[in-house]
N, C-alpha and C positions, 0 to 999 in steps of 0.2 A: 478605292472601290466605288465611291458613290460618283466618281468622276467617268471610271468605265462604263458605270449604269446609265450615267447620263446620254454617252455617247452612243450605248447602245438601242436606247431608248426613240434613236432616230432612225435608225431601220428599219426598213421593211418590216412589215408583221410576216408575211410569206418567205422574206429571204430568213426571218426567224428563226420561223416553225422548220424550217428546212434544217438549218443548226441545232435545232432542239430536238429533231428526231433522229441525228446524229450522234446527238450527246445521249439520248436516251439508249437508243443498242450500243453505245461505249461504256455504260455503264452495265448494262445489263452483262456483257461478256466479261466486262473488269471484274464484276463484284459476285461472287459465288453464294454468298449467302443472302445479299437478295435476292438473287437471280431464284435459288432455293424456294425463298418466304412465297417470292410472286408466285412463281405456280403451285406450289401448296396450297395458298389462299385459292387462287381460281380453278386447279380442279377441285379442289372439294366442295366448291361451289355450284362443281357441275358443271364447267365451263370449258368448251376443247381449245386446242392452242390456235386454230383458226380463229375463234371468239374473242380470246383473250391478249391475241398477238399485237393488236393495234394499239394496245396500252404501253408495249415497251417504247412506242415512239410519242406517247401522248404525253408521259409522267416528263420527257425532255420537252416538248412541247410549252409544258406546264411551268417548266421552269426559264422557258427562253420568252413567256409572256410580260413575265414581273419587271425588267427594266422600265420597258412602255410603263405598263399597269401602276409601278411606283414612280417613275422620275420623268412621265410623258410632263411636256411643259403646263405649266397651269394654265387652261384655258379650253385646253386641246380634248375635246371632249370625246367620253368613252361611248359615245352611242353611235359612232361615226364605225364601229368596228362590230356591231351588231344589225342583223341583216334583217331579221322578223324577230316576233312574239309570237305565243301561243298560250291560248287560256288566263289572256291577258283582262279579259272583259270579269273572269269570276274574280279575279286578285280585288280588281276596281272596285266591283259592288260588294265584296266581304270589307273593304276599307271606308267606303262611305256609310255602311250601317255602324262603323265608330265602335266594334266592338273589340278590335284588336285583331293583328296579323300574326301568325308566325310562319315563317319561312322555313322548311324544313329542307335543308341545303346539305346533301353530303358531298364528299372527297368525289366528285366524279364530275367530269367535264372541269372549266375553267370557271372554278369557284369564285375567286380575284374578279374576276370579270364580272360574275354574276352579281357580286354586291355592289360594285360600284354602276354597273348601268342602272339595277333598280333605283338605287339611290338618287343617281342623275336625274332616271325619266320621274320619277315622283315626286320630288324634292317640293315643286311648287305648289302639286296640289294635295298631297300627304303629308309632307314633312321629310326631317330623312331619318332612312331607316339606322337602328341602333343595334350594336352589336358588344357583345362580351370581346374584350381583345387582353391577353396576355401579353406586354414586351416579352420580344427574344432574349434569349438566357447570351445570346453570344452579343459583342457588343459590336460588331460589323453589321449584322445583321440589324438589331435596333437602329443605329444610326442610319442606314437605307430605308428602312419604314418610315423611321420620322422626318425625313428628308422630303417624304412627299403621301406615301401612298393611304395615311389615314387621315389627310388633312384634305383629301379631297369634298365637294360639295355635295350635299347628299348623305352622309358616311356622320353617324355619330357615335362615337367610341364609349362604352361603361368599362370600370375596372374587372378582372373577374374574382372578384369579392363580395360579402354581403353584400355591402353598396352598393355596387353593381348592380346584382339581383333583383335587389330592392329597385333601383331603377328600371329594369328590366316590366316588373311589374308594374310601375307606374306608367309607363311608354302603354303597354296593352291596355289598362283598363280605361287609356286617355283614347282610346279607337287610334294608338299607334301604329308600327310595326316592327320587327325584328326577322333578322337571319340568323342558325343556328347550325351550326356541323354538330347533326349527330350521331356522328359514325367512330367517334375515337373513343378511347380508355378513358373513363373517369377513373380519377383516385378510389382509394378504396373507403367504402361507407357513400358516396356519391351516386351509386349504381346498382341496378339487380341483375341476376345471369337472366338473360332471355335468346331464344334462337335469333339468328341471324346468318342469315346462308346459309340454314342446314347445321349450322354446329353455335354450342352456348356463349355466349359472347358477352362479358360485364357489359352492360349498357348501361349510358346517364338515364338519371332519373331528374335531372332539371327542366328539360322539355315539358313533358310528358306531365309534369309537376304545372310548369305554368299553363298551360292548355287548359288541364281541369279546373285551376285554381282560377282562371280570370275567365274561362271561356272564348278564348281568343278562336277564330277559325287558323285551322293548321292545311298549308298546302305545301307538297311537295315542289322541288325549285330546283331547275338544271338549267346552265348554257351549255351547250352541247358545241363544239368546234365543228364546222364543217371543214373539208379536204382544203389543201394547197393553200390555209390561212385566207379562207376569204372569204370569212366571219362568223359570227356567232347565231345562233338559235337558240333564245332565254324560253324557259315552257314554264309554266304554274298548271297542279294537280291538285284538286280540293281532297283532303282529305275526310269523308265522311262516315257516319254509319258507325265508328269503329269505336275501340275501347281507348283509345287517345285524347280525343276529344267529351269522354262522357263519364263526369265527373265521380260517378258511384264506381268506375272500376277500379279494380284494383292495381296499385304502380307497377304490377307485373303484366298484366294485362296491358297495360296502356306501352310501356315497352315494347314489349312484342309486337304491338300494334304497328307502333315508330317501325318498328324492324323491318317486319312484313313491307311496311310502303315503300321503305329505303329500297329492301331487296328486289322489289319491282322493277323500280327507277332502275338499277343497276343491270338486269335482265333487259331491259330497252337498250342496255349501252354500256354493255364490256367492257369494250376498247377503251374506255376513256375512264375507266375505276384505276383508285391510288391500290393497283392489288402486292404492291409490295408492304403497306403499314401494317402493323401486328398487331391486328385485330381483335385474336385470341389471347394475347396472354392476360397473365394475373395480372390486376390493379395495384399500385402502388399503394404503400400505406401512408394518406395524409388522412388531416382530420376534413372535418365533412363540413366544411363550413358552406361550400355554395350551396349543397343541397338542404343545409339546414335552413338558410336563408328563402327555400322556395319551398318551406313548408315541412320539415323536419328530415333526417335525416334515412335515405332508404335503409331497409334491416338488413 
């Protein structure tokens, strides 16, 4: 497998995306119960199939990136495939007042992408940005990540365990920064139900946790694909004013807050949301250790 990735990883980005949004309606037709989840998730989000139809060829997209993204040769730099910035100047001076970043990065556009340009473009004069990383449960999949795509420059990996955490908050209160997906299912004891697109959704309360507790500025984070693979648009969105970033709210507040901005970002750009992940269901029951690690456990 990691010999396929390699070879694939020499391809074209455009002759790619074109395989990827093949793969993406062969999946769509093959598989009935995603097929199902996706539009459940986006209409009830509100969303018409004209809106949300560009996501069946992005989620292949998304996954005809990660060859390049993991096994491009070392050297071969990720900025070379990113066309502009935007809202690049607020990221800069929230990081030279040294008070800490967070990235608030969901499932939407080319996530992979996104962390490792920031990583690349900052590295020299920030550092690189740090992130929570789980190993894959499969062992294919593991042995292609660690093959290449976390060992790139830029990219500093935490376990996702206290330690972790703990690190996590060290990075911020050192005027660090981090990227965080906060759109998935935490465990259960991790999270509180807050809206999200209109319907209640367990949300993490790690974020939302660190923000208050270090005062880090929180901005929104997309690369957004443009047409026919011929590159990226990375944006940063301050998030201010809200009950996220201000420390007396309450973790339910400050959720919703996350929510709110996510659902925004997502409203700018349909087509390019993971609207097949299950969103809604119930949390799994583990024990609550991340969140405990970031300030005790949500109720």
């Amino acid at each position: 497998m990691i010999t396929l990735f390699r070879l694939l990883a020499r391809v074209p980005m455009p002759l790619m995306h074109r395989l990827g949004a093949l793969l993406g309606w062969l999946v769509w037709w093959c598989a009935p119960d995603y097929r199902r989840r996706f539009k459940a998730n986006a209409e009830s989000a509100g969303f018409s199939p004209a809106q949300y139809r560009p996501a069946i060829a992005a989620a292949g997209h998304m996954a005809s990136e990660l060859p390049w993204l993991w096994l491009r040769p070392q050297g071969e730099s990720v900025l070379t495939r990113v066309v502009r910035w935007e809202g690049v100047e607020a990221f800069e001076a929230a990081m030279r007042a040294k008070k800490g970043v967070i990235l608030v990065a969901p499932h939407l556009g080319s996530w992979e992408m996104c962390g490792q340009a920031i990583g690349e473009r900052f590295l020299a004069d920030f550092g690189p940005i740090t992130a929570l990383f789980r190993p894959a449960r499969k062992k294919w999949m593991a042995d292609l990540i660690a093959a290449g795509s976390r060992d790139r420059p830029g990219l500093q990996t935490l376990p996702t365990n206290n330690t972790g955490v703990r690190g996590l908050i060290r990075t911020l209160r050192s005027g660090g920064y981090t990227g965080i997906l906060p759109d998935q299912v935490p465990p259960l004891g991790q999270g509180v139900w807050a809206p999200f697109l209109g319907r209640p959704a367990y949300t993490m309360t790690l974020l939302p946790r660190l923000a208050q507790q270090t005062g880090a500025a929180c901005f929104l984070s997309v690369c957004e694909r443009l047409p026919r693979g011929a590159g990226y648009v990375i944006r940063f969105e301050p998030i201010v004013g809200t009950a996220l970033t201000d420390p007396e709210a309450s973790i339910e507040d400050a959720a919703a807050a996350m929510n709110d901005g996510i659902g925004r970002l997502i409203h700018s750009l349909p087509g390019q949301y993971v609207w097949d992940y299950a969103r809604y269901k119930e949390p799994r029951g583990e024990p609550a250790v991340v969140a405990s690690a970031a300030g005790g456990a949500a109720p």
